[in-house]
Structures are given as structure tokens and as C-alpha cells.
C-alpha positions as CSV (number, residue, x, y, z in Angstrom):
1,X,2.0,-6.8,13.1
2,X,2.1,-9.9,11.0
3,X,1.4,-9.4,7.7
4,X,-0.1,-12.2,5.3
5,X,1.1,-11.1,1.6
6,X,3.8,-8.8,0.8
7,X,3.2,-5.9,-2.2
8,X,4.5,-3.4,-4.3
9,X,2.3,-0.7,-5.4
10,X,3.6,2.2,-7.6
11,X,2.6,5.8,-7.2
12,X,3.1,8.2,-9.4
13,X,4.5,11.2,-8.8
14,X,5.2,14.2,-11.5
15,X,8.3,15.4,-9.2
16,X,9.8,11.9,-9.4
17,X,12.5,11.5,-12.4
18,X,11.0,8.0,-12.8
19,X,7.6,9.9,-12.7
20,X,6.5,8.2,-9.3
21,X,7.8,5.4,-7.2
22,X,7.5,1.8,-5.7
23,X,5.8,1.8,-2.4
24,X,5.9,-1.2,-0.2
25,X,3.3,-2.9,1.5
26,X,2.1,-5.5,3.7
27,X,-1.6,-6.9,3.5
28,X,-2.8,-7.8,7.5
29,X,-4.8,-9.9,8.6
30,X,-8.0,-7.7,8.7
31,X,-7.1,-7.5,4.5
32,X,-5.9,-4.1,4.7
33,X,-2.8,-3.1,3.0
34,X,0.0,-0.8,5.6
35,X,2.6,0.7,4.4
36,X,5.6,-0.6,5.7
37,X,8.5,1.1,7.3
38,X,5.3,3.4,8.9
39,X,4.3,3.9,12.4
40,X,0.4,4.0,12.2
41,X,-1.5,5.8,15.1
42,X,-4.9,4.4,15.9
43,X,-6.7,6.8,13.9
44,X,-4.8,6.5,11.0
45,X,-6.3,3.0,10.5
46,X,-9.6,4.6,9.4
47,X,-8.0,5.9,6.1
48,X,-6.5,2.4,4.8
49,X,-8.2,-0.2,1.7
50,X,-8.1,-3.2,0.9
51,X,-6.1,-4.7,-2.0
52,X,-9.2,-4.9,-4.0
53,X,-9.8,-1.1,-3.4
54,X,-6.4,-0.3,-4.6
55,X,-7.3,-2.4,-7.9
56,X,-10.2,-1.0,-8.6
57,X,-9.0,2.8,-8.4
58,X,-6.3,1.6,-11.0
59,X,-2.9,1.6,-9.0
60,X,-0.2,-0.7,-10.1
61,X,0.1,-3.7,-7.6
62,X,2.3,-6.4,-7.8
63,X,2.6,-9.2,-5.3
64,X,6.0,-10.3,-4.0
């Protein structure tokens, strides 16, 4: 897949020393964002946002 913008998003995570952890992700061309490093089945693509989603619920994005 060829992915437009590259991000960083961090999730926390109460096990994490850190208390959560960078997650990295690439935005495709249909605007969702996929983790990377993941093997997606076609069914999983149902359950991914949009950037703007991601803002909106609060999550810490940064683009790289």
C-alpha cells in the first residue's frame, strides 16, 4: 500500500513504564490511518478512522 503521510500516535497504556507507547502509522489514500508493520485482512478495514477521528477522540498525533 502506498501511504500519503506518515504519523505517530501515542496510546496509553497503564502496563507501559512510559504509561503507553508511540504507535506508527501510515494515512492511505482512502484517508484512513493503518498501522504499520500490520498485515490487515479484508475485514479488518471496517474498524479503521480517519486522522480527523483520531483527533477528535483526543489521541496524541503527530505528523512525521
Amino acid at each position: 500500500m502506498n501511504y500519503i503521510n506518515y504519523y505517530r500516535m501515542w496510546l496509553p497504556d497503564i502496563m507501559e513504564p512510559e504509561g503507553g507507547t508511540w504507535c506508527y502509522m501510515g494515512q492511505g489514500e482512502d484517508g484512513l490511518l493503518y498501522q504499520l508493520n500490520w498485515s490487515y485482512k479484508p475485514e479488518d478495514i471496517e474498524e479503521l478512522d480517519t486522522l480527523q477521528a483520531y483527533q477528535e477522540w483526543g489521541y496524541k498525533i503527530e505528523k512525521l
